[in-house]
N, C-alpha and C positions, 0 to 999 in steps of 0.2 A: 539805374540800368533797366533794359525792358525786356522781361522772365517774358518768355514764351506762353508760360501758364504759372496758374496760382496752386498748381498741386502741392498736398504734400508732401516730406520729403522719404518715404518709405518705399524700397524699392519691389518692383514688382515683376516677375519674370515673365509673366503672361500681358500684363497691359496696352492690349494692341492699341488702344483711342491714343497713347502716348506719342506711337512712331509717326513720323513726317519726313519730310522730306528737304534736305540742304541741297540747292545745287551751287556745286564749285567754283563755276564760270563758264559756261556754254564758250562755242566762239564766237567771234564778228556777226554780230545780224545778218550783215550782208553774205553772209556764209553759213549762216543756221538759224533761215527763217523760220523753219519749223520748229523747234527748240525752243526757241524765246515764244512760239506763237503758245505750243504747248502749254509752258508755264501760267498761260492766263484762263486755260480751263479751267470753268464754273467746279469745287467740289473736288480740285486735286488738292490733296494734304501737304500744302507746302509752306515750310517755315518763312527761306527766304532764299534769294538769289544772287548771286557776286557777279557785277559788272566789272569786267577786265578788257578796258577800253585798249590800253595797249605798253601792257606789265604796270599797270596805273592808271593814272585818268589820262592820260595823253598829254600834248603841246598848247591844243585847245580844243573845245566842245565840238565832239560827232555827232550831229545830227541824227544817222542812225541809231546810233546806241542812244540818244537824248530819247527818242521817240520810244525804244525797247522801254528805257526805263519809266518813261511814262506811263504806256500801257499796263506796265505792270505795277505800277500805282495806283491805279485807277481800276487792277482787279482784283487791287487789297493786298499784294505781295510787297513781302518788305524787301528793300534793295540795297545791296550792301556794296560800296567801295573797295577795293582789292588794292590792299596794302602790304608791300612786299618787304619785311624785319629784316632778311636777309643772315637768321640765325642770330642778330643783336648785334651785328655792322653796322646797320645803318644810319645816318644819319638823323639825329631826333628831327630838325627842324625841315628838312627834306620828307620825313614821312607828314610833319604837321601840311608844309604844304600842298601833297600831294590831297590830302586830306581835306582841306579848304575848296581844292580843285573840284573834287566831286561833289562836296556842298553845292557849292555854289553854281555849278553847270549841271548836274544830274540831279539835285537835289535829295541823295541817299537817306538813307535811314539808319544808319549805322556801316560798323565796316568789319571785312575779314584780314585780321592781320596774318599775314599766309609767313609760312618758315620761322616760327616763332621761337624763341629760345627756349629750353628745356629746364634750364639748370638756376637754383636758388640764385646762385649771383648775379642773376640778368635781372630778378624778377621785379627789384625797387624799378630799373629804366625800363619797364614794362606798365607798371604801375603808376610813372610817371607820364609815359603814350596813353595808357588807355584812360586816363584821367582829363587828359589833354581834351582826348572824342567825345567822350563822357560829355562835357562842359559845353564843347562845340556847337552837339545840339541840345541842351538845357537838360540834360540830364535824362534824355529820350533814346539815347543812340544803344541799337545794338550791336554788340562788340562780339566776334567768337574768333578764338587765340588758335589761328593753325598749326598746331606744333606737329602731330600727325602720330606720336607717339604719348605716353603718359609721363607728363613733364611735373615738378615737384608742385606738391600739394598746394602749396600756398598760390601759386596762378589761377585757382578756385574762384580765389576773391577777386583776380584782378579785372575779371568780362563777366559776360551773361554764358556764352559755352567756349568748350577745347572738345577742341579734334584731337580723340585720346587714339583714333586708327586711321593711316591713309594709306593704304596698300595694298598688295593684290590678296587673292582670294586665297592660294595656295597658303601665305601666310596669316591673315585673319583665322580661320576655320583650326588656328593652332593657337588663335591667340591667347593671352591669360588680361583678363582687367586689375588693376590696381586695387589693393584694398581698401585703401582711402576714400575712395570714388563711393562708395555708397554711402557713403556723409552725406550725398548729394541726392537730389532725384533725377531722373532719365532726363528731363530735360537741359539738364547744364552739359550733357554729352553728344559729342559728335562722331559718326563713324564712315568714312570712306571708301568704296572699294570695288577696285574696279578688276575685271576677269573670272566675273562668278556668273557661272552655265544657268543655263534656265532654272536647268534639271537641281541645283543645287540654292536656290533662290531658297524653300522655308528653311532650307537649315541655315544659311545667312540672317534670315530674320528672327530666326530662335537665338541665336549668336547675340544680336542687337539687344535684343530683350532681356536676353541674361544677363548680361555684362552690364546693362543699365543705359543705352544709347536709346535718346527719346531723338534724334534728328540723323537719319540715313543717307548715302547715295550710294546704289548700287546700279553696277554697270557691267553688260559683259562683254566690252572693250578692253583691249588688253593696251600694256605702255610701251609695245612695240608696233614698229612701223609695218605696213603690209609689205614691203619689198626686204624686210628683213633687215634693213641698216637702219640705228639709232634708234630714236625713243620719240613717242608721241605723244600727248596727253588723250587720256583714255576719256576724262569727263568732259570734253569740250564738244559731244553727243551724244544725242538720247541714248539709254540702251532698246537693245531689239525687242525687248518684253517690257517697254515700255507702259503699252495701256495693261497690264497682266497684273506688275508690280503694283501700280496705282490700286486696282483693284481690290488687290487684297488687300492691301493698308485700309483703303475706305475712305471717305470723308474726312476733309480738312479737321483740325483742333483747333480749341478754341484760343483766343488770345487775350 
């Protein structure tokens, strides 16, 4: 698998050079040129990015999105394929070949397996997926398990990070981290969250810090629609304190 970094495994509540940046999945290029342009700024601290061409790789190769993921190859950002578990529904050989699909059209770098199962008895047909991607690309692929909650320990082993938080801000800022999790360092953790105010940004990233989340997205888009009916995805743009956040973080990490 490919660690983000070669740190130690000791946690550290202050370690700012740790946090970066995960983004979830922007939307359609053609819908968020600015976003994907974002992304290939020289010196933003960013792990890696999920292409969700269309709830997977599509029927066949976007040109668009081929091009996004290019560029963003080409300014050293790793690109991950969005693979949807479906909480351990899904079909194994349907995720292998969705999987194949963004090899070979998008040529990713590993993948995010988004709605990941939580629970011990999923974890061997988890173990048997990520070993799958593992293999795909020769033992190069990174893999991060989106379960969005803190799923039983042994999923540790089975990728490079878990998304141990995906949710809004109201509940974060309450959250508790698992005790197990500091077996680990900041980097095998992921933390999501969208609805945090400007004004509430360092206590967010003291949040990160503490709990041991070395890969962030924060956003302060909320999961509801502007006209008040239904639900929207909050990460599929920038947030408004975009260049603010960057800042403070600082400079990419090394890999």
């Amino acid at each position: 698998m490919s660690h983000l970094t070669t740190a130690g495994t000791t946690r550290s509540a202050t370690g700012e050079d740790r946090l970066g940046f995960g983004v979830p999945g922007y939307a359609h290029p053609l819908l968020a040129p600015v976003e994907w342009a974002e992304l290939t700024r020289p010196g933003t601290p960013l792990h890696w990015a999920v292409l969700n061409v269309a709830g997977g790789p599509g029927d066949r190769p976007d040109p668009h999105c081929l091009e996004a993921a290019g560029r963003l190859r080409n300014a050293g950002v790793r690109v991950l394929g969005h693979l949807d578990l479906r909480h351990g529904s899904r079909d194994f050989g349907d995720i292998v070949s969705d999987a194949h699909r963004y090899l070979d059209w998008y040529k990713v770098d590993g993948y995010y397996l988004d709605r990941c199962p939580t629970d011990r008895i999923d974890l061997a047909e988890v173990r048997r997926t990520t070993a799958t991607l593992e293999a795909m690309l020769d033992g190069e692929a990174h893999l991060v398990l989106g379960h969005g909650s803190h799923p039983y320990p042994g999923y540790a082993e089975a990728a490079d990070q878990l998304v141990t938080f995906c949710g809004p801000w109201a509940d974060y800022r309450w959250s508790q981290v698992a005790e197990w999790t500091a077996d680990f360092p900041p980097e095998r953790f992921v933390h999501l969250v969208h609805g945090v105010p400007r004004s509430h940004l360092d206590e967010a990233m003291r949040i990160a810090r503490w709990q041991g989340a070395g890969t962030i997205f924060f956003t302060d888009r909320s999961d509801r629609a502007a006209n008040g009916g239904g639900h929207t995805d909050p990460f599929q743009a920038l947030p408004g304190y975009w260049d603010e956040i960057v800042s403070r973080i600082g400079p990419g990490v090394s890999e």
